[in-house]
KOLLOZA-166913 format. One record per residue: residue in one letter; x, y, z of N, C-alpha, C, O in turn. Coordinates in steps of 0.2 Angstrom, whole numbers, padded with zeros to 4 digits, always signed. Atoms other than C-alpha are relative to their C-alpha. Layout:
# KOLLOZA-166913
AXYZXYZXYZXYZ...
//
This chain:
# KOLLOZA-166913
X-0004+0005+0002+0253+0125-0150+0001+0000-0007-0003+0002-0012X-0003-0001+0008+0264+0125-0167-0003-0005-0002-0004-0010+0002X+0001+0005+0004+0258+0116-0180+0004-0006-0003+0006-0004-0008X-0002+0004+0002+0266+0099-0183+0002+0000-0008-0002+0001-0012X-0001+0002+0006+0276+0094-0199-0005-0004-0003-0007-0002-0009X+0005+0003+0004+0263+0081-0202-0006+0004-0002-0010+0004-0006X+0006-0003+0002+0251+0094-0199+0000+0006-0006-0005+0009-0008X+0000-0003+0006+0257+0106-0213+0002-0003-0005+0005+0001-0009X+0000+0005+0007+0258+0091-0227-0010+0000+0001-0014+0000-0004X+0007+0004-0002+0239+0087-0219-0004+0006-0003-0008+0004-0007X+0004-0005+0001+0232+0106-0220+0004+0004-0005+0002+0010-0005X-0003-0003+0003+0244+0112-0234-0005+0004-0006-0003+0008-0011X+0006-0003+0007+0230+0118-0247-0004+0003+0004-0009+0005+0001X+0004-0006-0006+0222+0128-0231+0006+0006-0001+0006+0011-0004X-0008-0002-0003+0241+0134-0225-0001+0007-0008-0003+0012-0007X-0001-0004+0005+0242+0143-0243-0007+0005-0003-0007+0009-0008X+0006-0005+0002+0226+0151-0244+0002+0006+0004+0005+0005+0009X-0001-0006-0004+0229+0169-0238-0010+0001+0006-0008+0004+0011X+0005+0001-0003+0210+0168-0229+0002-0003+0005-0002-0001+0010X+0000+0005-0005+0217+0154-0218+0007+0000+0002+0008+0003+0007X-0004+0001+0000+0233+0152-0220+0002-0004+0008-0002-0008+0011X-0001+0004-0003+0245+0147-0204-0004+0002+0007-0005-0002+0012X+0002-0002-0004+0236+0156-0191-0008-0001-0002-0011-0003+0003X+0007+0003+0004+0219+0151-0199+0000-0007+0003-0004-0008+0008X-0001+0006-0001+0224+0133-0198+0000-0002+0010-0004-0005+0013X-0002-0001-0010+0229+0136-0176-0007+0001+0002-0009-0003+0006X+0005-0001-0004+0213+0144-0174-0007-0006+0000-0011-0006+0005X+0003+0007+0000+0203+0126-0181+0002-0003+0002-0002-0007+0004X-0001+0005-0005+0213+0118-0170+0000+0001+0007+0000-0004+0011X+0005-0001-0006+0207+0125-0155-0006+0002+0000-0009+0004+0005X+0006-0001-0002+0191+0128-0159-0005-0006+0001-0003-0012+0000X+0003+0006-0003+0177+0118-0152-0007-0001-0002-0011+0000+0003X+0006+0002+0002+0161+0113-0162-0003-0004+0000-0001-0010-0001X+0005+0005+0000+0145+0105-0159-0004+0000-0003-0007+0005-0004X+0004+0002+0006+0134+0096-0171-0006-0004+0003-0006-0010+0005X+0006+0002-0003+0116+0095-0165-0003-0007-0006-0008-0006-0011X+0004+0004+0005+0112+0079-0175+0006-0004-0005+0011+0000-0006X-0006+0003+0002+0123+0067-0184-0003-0007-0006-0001-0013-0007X+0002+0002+0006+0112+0063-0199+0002+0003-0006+0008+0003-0007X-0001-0002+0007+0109+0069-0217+0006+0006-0002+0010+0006-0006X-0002-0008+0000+0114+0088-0212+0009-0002+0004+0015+0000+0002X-0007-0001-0007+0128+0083-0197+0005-0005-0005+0011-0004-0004X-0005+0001+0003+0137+0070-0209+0005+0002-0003+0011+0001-0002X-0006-0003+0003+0145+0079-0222+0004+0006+0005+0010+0006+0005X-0005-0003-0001+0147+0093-0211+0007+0000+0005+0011+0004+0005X-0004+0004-0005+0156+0081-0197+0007+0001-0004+0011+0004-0002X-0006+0002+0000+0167+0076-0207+0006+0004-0006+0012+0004-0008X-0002-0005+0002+0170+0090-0218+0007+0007+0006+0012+0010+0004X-0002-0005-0002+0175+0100-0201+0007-0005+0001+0012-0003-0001X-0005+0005-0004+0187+0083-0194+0005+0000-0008+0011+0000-0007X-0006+0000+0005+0196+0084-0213+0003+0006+0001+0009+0006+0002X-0003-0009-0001+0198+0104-0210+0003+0000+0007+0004+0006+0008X-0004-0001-0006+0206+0100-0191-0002+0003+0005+0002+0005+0009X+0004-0002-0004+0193+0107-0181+0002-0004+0006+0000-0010+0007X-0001+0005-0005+0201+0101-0164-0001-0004+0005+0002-0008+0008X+0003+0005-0002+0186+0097-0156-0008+0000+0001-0012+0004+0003X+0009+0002+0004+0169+0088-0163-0004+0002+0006-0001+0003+0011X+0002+0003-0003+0156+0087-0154-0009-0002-0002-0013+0002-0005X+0005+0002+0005+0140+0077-0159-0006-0003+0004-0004-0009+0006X+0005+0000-0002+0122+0077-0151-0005-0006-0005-0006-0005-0011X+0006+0005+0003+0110+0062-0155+0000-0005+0004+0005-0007+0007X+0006+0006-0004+0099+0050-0147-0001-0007-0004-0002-0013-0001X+0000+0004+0006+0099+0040-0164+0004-0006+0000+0009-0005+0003X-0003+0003+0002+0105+0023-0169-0001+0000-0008-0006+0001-0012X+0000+0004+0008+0108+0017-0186-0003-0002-0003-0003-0008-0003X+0005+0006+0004+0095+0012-0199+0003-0002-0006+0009-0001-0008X-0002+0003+0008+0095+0004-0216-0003+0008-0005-0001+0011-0010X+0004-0007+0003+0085+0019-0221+0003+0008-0001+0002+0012-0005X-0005-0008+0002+0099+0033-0217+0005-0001-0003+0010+0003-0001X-0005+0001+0002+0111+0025-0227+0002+0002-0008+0006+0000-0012X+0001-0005+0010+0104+0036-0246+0002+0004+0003+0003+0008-0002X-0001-0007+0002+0110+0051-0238+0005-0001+0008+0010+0003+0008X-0004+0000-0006+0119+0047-0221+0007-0003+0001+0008-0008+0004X-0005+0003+0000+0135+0046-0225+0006-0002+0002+0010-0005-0001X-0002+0002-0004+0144+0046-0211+0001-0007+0003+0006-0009+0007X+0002+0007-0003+0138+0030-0207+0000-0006-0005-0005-0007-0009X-0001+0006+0004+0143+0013-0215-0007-0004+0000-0012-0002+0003X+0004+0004+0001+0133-0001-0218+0000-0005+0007-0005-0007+0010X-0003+0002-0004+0141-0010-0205-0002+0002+0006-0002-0002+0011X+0000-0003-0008+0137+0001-0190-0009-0001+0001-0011-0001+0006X+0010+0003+0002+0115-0004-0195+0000+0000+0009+0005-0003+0012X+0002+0002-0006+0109-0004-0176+0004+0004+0006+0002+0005+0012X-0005-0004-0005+0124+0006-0166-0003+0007+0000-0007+0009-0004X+0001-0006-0002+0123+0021-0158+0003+0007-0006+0009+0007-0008X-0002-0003+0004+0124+0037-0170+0007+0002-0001+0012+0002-0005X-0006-0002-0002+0135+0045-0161+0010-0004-0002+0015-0002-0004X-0007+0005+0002+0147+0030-0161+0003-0002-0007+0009-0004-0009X-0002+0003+0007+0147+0025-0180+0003+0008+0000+0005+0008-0006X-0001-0006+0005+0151+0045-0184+0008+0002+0004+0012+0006+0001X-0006+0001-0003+0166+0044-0171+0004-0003-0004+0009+0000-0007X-0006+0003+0004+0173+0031-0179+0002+0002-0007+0008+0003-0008X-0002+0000+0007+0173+0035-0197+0003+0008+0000+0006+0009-0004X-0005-0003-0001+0180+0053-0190+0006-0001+0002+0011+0003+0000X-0004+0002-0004+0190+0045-0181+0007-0001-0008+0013+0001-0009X-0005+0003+0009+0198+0038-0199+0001+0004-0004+0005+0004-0008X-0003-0006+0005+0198+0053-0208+0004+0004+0005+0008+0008+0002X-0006-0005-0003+0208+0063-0195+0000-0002+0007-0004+0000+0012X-0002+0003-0007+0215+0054-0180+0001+0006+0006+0000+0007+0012X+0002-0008-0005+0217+0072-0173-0002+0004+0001+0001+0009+0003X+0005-0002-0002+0204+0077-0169-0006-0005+0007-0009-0011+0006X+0001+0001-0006+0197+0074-0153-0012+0001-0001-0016+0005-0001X+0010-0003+0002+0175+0070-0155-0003-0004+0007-0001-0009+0011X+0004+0000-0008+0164+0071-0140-0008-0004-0001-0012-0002-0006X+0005+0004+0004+0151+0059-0140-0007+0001+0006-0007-0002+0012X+0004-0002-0001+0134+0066-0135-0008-0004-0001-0013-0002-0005X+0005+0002+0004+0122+0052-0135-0007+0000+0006-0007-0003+0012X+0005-0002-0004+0106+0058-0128-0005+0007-0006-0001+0011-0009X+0004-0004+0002+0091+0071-0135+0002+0006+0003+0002+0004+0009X-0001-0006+0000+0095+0088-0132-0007+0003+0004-0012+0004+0000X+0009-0004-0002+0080+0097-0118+0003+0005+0003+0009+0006+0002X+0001-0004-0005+0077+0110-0107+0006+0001+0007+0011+0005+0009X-0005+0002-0004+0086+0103-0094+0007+0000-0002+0010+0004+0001X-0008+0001+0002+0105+0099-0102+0001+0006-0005+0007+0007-0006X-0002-0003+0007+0105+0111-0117+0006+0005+0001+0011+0006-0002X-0006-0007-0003+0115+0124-0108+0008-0002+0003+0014+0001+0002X-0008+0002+0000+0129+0113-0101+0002-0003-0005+0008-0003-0006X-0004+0003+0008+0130+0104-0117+0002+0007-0004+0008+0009-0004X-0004-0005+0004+0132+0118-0128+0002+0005+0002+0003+0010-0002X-0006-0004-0003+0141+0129-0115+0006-0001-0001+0011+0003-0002X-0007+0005-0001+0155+0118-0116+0005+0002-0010+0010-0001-0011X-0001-0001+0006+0158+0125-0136+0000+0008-0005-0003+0013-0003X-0004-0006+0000+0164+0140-0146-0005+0002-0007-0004+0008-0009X+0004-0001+0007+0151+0139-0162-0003-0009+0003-0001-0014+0006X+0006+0007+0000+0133+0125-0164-0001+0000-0005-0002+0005-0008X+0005+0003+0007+0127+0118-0180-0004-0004+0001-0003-0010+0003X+0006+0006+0001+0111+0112-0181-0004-0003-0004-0008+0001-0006X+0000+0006+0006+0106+0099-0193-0007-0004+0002-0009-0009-0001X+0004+0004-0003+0091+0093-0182-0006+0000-0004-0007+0004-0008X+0007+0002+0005+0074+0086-0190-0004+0002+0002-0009+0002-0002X+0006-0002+0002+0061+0095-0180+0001+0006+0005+0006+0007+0009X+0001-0008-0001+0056+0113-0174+0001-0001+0008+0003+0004+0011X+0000-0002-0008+0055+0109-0154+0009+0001+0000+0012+0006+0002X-0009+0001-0001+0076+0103-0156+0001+0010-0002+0004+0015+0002X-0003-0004+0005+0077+0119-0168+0001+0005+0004+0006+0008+0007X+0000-0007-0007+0071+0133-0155+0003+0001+0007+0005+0006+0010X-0005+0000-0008+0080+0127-0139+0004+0000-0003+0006+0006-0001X-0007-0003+0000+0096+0127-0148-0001+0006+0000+0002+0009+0005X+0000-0006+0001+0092+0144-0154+0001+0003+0005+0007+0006+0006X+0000-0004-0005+0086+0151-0138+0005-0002+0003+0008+0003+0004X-0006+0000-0002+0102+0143-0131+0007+0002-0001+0012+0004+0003X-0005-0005+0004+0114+0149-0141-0001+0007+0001+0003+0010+0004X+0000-0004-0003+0107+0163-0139+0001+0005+0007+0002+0012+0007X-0002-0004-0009+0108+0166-0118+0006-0001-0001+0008+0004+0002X-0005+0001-0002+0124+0159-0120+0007+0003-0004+0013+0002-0003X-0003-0005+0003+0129+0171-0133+0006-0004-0005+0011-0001-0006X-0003+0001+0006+0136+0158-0146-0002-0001-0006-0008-0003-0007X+0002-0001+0006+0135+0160-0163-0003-0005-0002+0000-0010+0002X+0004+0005+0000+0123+0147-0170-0001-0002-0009-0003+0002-0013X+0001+0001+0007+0124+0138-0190-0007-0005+0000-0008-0011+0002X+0005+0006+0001+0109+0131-0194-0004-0002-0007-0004+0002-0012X+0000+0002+0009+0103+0121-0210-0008-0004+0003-0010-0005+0009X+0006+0002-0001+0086+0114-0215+0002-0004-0009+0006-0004-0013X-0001+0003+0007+0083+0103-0230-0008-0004-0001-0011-0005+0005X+0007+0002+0000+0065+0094-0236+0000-0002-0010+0001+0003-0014X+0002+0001+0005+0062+0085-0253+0006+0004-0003+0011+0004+0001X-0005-0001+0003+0074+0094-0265+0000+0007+0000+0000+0011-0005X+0000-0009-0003+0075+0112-0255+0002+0000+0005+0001-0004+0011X-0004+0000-0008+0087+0117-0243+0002+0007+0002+0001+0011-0002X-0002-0007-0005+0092+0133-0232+0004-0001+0005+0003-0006+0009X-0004-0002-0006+0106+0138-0221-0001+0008+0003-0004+0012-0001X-0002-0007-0001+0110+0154-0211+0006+0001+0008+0007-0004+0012X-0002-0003-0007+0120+0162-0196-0001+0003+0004+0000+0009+0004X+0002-0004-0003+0115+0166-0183+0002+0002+0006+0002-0003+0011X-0005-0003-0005+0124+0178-0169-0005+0005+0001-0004+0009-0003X+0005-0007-0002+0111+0191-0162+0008+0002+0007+0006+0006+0011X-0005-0001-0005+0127+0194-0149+0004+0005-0002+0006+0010+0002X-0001-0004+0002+0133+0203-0161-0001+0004-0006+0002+0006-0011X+0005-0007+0004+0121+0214-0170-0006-0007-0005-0009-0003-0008X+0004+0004+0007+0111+0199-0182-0005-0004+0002-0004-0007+0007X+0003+0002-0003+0096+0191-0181+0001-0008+0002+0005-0012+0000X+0002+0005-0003+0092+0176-0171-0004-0007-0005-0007-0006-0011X+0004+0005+0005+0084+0158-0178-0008+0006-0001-0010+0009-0005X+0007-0003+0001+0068+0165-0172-0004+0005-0002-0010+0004-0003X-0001-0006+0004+0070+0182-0179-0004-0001-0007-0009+0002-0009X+0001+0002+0005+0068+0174-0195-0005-0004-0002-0008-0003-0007X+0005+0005-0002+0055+0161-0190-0003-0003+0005-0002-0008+0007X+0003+0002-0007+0045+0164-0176-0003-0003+0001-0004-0003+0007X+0004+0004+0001+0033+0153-0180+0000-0007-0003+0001-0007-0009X+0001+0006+0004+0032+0134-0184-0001-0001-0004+0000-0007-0002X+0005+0003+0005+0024+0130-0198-0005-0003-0001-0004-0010+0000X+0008+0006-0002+0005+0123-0199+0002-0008-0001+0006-0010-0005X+0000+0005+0000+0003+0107-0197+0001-0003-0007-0003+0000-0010X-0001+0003+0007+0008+0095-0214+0001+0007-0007-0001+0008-0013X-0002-0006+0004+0016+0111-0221+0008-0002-0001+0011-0001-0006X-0006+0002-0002+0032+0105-0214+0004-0007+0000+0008-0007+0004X+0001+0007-0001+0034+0086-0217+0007-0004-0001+0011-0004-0005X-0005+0003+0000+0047+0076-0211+0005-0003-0008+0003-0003-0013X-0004+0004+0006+0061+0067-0223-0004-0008-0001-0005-0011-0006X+0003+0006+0001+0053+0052-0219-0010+0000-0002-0013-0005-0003X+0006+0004+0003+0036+0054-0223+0000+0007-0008-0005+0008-0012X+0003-0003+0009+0039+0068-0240+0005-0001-0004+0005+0002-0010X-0004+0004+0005+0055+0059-0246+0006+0007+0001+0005+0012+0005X-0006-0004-0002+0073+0068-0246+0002-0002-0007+0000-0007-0010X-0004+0005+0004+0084+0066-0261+0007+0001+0001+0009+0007+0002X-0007+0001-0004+0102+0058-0256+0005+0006-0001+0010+0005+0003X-0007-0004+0002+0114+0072-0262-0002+0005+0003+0001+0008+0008X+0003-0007-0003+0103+0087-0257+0006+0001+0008+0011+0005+0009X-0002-0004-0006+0109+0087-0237+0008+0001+0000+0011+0004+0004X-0008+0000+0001+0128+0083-0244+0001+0007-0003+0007+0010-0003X+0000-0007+0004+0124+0101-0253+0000+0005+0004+0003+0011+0003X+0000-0006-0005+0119+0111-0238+0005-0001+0007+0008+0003+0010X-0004+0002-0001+0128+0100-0228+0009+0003+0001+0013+0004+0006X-0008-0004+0000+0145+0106-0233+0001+0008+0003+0005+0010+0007X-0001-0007-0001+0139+0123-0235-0002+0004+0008-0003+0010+0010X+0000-0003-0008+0136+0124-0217+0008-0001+0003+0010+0004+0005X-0007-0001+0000+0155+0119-0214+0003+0005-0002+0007+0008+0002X-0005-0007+0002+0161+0132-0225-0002+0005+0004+0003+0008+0006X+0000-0005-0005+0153+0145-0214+0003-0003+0005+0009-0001+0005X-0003+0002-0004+0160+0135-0200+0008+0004+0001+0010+0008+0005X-0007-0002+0002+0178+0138-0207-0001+0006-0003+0005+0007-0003X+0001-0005+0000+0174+0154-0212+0001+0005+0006+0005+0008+0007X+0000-0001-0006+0168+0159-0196+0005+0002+0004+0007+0007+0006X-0006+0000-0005+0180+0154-0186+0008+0003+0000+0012+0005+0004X-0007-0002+0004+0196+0160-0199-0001+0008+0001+0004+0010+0003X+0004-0008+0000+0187+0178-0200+0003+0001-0008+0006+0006-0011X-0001-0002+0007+0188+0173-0221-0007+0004-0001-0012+0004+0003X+0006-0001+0004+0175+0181-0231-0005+0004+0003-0006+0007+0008X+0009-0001-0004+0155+0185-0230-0002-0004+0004-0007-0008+0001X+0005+0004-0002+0149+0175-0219-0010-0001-0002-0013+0004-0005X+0007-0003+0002+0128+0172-0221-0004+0001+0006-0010-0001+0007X+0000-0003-0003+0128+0181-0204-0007+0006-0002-0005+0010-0007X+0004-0007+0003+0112+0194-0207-0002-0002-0006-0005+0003-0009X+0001+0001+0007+0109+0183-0224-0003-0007-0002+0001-0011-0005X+0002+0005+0002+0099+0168-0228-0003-0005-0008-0008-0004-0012X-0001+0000+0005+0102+0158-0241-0004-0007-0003-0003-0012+0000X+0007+0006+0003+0088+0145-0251+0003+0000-0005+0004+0004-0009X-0003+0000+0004+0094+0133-0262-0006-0006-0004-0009-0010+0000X+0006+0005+0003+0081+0122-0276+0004-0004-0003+0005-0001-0008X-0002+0005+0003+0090+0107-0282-0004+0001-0008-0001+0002-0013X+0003+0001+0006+0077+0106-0296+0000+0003-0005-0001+0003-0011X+0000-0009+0007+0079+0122-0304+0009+0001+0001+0011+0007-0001X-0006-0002-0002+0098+0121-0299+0002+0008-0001+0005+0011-0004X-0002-0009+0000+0097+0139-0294+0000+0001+0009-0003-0003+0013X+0003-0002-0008+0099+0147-0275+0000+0007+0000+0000+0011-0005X+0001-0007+0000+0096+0164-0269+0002+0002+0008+0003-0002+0013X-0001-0001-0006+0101+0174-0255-0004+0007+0004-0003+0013+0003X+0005-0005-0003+0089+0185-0244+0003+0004+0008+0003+0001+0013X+0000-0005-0006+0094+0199-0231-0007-0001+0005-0013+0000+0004X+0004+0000-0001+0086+0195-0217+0003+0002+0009+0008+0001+0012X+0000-0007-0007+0084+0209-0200-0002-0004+0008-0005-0009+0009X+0001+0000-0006+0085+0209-0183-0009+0000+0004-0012+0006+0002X+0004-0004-0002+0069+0210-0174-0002+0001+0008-0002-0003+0013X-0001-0002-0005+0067+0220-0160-0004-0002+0005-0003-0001+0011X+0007+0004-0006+0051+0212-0152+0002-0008-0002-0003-0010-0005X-0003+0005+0000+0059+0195-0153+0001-0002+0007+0005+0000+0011X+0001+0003-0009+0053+0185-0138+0007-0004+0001+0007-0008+0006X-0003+0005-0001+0069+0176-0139+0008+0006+0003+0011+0006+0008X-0005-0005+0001+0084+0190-0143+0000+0007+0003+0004+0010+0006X+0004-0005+0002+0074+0204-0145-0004+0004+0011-0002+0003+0017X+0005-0004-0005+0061+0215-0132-0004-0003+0003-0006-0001+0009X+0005+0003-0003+0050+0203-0132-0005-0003+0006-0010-0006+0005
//
């Protein structure tokens, strides 16, 4: 499908990047992204991909509305306190880009569904708060041989990476086959988050998104990247395949 007049006034500052340009733009609008969580992580990147014409959302959560995810949850108005997550992150895409088609996924992500929900999609970003979510995507993404973005964030420290074992790069679990000891690991709500942080990794999981998808750049494919708000420094670690990898791997 050609791009619409309105639609190169809308993506014209993509259209002119040589990275993206008019066939860039084409390939955002059929592609089909799902966002496991539609909190701190999955807000910015929502509505980053719905600005960038990603032509269709789709957004995993179980979740409604508190008072309490509206320091960093900015997807969601004041207004929406109580509604389904899924449903407030529809609408306010909805309002940043009526073109964009969002698939509303309101339920927890198990054993049971993961395969036909993220079968039905072409790239996963995962944004979710705790290690059992984080592993089934993985291993899912994995059988199903889709590339997988996944972001973490905790007090004023955050990490993304890429990850496609499908074609040649480690997997989540590659990286982190192990969970974390107990109170090693502690939620946003019981060791505090601060508001800006997930709008920072947030994004920058989008940008691989649109990266990704365009075939711009380095991706952080084979590279993960750790970012410390406090020392405003980040760093980027080379991080391997592993062949005994119960998930990817030999194992």
């Amino acid at each position: 499908m050609a791009l619409s007049d309105d639609d190169l006034d809308r993506y014209a500052r993509h259209i002119v990047l040589r990275e993206i340009g008019g066939p860039g733009q084409a390939k955002l609008r059929r592609a089909r992204v799902l966002s496991i969580g539609a909190g701190g992580l999955g807000s910015p990147l929502l509505m980053y991909l719905a600005a960038a014409g990603v032509g269709t959302l789709g957004v995993v959560d179980d979740d409604a509305v508190d008072l309490s995810n509206l320091q960093r949850q900015i997807v969601h108005p004041t207004g929406a306190i109580g509604t389904p997550k899924t449903d407030s992150a529809a609408d306010t895409l909805a309002r940043i880009n009526p073109g964009v088609t969002v698939a509303r996924h309101t339920l927890r992500l198990t054993p049971e569904n993961a395969a036909e929900i993220v079968g039905g999609y072409d790239l996963v970003c995962d944004g979710s708060d705790n290690f059992d979510t984080r592993y089934l995507v993985n291993a899912t993404c994995t059988r199903l041989r889709i590339p997988l973005v996944a972001g973490a964030i905790g007090q004023w420290d955050g990490q993304l990476g890429l990850y496609d074992p499908a074609n040649g790069t480690p997997c989540y679990a590659c990286v982190f086959p192990k969970r974390p000891a107990a109170g090693l690991a502690p939620s946003c709500a019981e060791a505090g988050v601060v508001g800006a942080l997930p709008g920072v990794i947030g994004s920058m999981m989008a940008l691989e998104v649109i990266k990704h998808l365009c075939g711009a750049g380095e991706t952080l494919a084979g590279r993960l990247f750790i970012y410390d708000a406090l020392a405003a420094e980040g760093r980027t670690l080379t991080v391997r395949r592993d062949e005994g990898c119960g998930v990817c791997g030999d194992g």
